[in-house]
C-alpha positions as CSV (number, residue, x, y, z in Angstrom):
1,X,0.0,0.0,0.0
2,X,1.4,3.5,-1.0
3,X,2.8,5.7,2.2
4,X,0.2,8.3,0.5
5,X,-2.6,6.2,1.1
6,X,-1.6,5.6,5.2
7,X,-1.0,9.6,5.8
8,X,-4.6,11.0,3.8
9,X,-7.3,11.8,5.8
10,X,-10.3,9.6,5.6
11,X,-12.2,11.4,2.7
12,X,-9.8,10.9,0.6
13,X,-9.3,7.6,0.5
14,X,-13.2,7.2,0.2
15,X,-12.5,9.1,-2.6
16,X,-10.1,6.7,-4.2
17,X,-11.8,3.9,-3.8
18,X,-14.9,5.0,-5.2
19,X,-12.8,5.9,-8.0
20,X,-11.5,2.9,-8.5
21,X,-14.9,1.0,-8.1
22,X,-16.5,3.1,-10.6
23,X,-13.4,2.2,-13.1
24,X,-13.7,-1.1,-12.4
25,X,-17.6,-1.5,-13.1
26,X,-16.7,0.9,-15.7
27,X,-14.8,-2.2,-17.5
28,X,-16.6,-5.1,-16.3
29,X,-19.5,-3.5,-17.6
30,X,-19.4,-4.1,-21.7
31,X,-22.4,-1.6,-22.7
32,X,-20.3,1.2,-21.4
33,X,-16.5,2.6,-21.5
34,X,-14.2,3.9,-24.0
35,X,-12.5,0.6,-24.1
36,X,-16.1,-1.9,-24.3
37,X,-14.6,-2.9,-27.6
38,X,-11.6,-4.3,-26.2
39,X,-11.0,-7.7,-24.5
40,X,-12.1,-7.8,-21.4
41,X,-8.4,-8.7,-20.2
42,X,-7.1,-5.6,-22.1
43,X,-9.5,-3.4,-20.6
44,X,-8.4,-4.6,-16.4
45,X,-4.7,-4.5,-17.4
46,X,-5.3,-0.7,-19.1
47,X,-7.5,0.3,-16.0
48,X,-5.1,-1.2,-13.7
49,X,-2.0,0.5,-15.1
50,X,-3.6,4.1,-14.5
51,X,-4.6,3.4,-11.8
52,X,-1.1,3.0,-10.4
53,X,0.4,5.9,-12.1
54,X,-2.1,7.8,-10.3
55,X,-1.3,6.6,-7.1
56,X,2.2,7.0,-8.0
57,X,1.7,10.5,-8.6
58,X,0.0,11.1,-5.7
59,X,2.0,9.7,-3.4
60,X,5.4,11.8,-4.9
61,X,3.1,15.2,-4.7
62,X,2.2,14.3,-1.0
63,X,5.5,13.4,-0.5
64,X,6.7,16.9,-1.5
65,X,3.9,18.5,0.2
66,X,4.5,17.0,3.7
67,X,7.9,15.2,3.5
68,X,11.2,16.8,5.3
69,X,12.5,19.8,3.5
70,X,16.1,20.2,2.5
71,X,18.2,23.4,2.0
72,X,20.8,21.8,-0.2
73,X,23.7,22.1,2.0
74,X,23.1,18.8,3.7
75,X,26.5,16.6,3.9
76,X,25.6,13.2,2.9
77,X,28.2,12.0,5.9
78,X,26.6,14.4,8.7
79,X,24.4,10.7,9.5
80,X,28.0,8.6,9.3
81,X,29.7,11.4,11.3
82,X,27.8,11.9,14.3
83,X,28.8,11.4,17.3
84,X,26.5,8.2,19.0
85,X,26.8,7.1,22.9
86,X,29.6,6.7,24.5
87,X,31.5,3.6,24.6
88,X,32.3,2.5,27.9
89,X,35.0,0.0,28.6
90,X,34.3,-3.0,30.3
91,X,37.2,-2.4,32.3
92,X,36.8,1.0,33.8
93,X,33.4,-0.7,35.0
94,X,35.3,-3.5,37.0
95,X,38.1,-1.3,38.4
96,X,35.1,0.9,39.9
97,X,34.2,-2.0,41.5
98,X,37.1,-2.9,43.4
99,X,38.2,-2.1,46.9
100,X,41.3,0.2,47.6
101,X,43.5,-2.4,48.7
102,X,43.1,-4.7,45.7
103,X,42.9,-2.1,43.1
104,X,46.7,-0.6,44.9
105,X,47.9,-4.3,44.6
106,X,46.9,-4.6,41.0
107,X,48.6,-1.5,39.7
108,X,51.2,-2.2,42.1
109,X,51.7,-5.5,40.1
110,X,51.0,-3.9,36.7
111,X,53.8,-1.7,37.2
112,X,56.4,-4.7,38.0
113,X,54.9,-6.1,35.0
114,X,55.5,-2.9,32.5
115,X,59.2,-2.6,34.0
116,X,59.9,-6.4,33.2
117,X,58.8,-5.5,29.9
118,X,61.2,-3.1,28.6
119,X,64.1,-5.0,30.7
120,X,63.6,-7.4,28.5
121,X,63.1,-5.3,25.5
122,X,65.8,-3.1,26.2
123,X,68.4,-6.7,26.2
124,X,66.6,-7.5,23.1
125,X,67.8,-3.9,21.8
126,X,71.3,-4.7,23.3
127,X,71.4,-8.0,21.4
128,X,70.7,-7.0,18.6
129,X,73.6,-4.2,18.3
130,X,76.1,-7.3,19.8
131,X,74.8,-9.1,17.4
132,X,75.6,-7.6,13.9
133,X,78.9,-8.5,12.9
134,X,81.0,-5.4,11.1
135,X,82.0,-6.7,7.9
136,X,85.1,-5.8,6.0
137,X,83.7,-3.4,3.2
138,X,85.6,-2.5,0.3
139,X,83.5,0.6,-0.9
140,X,81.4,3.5,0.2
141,X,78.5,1.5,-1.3
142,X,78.7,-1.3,0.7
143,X,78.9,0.1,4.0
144,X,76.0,2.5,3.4
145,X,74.0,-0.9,2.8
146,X,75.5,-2.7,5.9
147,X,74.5,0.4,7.5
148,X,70.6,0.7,6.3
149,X,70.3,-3.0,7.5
150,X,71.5,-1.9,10.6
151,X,69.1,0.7,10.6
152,X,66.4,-1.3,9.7
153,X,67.0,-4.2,12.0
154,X,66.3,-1.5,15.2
155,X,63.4,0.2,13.7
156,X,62.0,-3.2,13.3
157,X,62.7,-4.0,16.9
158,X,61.1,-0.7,18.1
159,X,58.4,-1.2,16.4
160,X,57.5,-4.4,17.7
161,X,58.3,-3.4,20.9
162,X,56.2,0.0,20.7
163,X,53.1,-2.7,19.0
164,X,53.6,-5.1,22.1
165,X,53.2,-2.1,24.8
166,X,50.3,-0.8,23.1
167,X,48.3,-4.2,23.3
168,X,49.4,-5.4,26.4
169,X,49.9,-2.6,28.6
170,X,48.6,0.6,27.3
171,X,45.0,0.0,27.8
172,X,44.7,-1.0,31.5
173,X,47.7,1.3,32.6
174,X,45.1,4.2,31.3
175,X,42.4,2.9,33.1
176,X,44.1,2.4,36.4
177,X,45.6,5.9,35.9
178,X,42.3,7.4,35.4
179,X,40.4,5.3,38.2
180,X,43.5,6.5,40.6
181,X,43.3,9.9,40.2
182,X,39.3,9.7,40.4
183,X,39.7,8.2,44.1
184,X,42.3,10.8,45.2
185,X,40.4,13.2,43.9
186,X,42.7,14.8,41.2
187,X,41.0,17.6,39.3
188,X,43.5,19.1,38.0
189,X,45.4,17.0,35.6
190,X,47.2,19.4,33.7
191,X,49.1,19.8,36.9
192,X,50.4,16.2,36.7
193,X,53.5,15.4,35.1
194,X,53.2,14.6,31.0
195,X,53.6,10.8,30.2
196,X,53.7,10.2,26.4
197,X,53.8,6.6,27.4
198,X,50.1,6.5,29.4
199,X,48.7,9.7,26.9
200,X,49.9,8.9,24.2
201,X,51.2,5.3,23.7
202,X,54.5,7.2,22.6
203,X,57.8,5.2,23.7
204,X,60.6,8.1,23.6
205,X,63.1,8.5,25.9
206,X,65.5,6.6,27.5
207,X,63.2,4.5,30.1
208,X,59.0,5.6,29.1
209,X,57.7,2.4,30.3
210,X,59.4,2.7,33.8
211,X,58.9,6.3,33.7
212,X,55.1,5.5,33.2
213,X,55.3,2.4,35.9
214,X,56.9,4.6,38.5
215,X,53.4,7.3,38.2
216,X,51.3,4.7,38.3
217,X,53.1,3.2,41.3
218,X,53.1,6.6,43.4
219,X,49.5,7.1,42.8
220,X,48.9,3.7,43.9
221,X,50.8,4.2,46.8
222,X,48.5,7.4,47.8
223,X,45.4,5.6,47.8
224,X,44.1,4.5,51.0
């Protein structure tokens, strides 16, 4: 059934369907009609054919009479775009949940977790150095390319070290950092020191994942 047909008032959809009675007699009945010369087949499919375009027509002028109305500077992605709820994460749920003492002795243990982490990535760094062998080159050439393997071999180990943080560690050292400073009632957080490694996920410096592990530590320290 056309969308025209459920928004009209009553009266006119009495109206059409008187219309369409009358057309119908109209072609049932052979002693009347332009078309009493004409199968009787003909006639329906004829009748029933304008009787859709009408309907089609009506439906696209009440459309534009009582559908939304566009200015033409619409953005096709403002729907795509928008911002919908909030997504919570389950984990920021549980750590509400948990008593002082148990939440200090999880980040407690997260942070001897983080530093064990880039212990072991930092001899993995080490090793690496150790282990490329300085071959005897006999031209420029060749020891630019022993050089960009070099290169290549640490950016490859950063990366996956830098990868393996994010998954791992990133996610619930945020969330324990947030939940701390909730409980100790920390407003102000631009007066607390700038971690690239908890805001960002950015390793740089010498030490970020201890350097992020120690924070986390003396906040856990403070609660009581």
């Amino acid at each position: 059934m056309p969308v025209a047909w459920k928004q009209t008032r009553l009266l006119q959809p009495a109206k059409i369907a008187t219309c369409i009675t009358i057309s119908a007699l109209n072609v049932l009945w052979q002693g009347h009609g332009v078309l009493r010369s004409s199968p009787t087949i003909t006639r329906l499919a004829v009748v029933g054919v304008l009787c859709y375009v009408v309907m089609t027509i009506a439906e696209f002028l009440w459309l534009m009479y009582s559908g939304p109305k566009f200015t033409g500077f619409e953005s096709p992605t403002a729907a795509k775009s928008a911002p919908g709820a909030p997504v919570v994460d389950p984990l920021v749920e549980q750590l509400k949940e948990l008593p002082p003492a148990v939440l200090r002795d999880e980040v407690l243990e997260l942070a001897k977790e983080m530093k064990a982490f880039e212990a072991v990535a930092d001899r993995e760094f080490v090793n690496t150095l150790a282990g490329v062998q300085q071959p005897v080159v006999a031209s420029e050439a060749e020891r630019d390319e022993v050089l960009d393997k070099q290169s290549t071999e640490l950016v490859e180990h950063d990366l996956r070290t830098w990868r393996a943080y994010r998954e791992r560690f990133h996610r619930p050292a945020r969330a324990f950092r947030d939940e701390l400073r909730k409980r100790l009632g920390i407003r102000n957080v631009n007066g607390e020191p700038r971690i690239p490694a908890l805001d960002q996920a950015v390793l740089t410096g010498a030490k970020p994942i201890a350097q992020a592990a120690d924070y986390l530590a003396s906040l856990a320290r403070r609660l009581k």
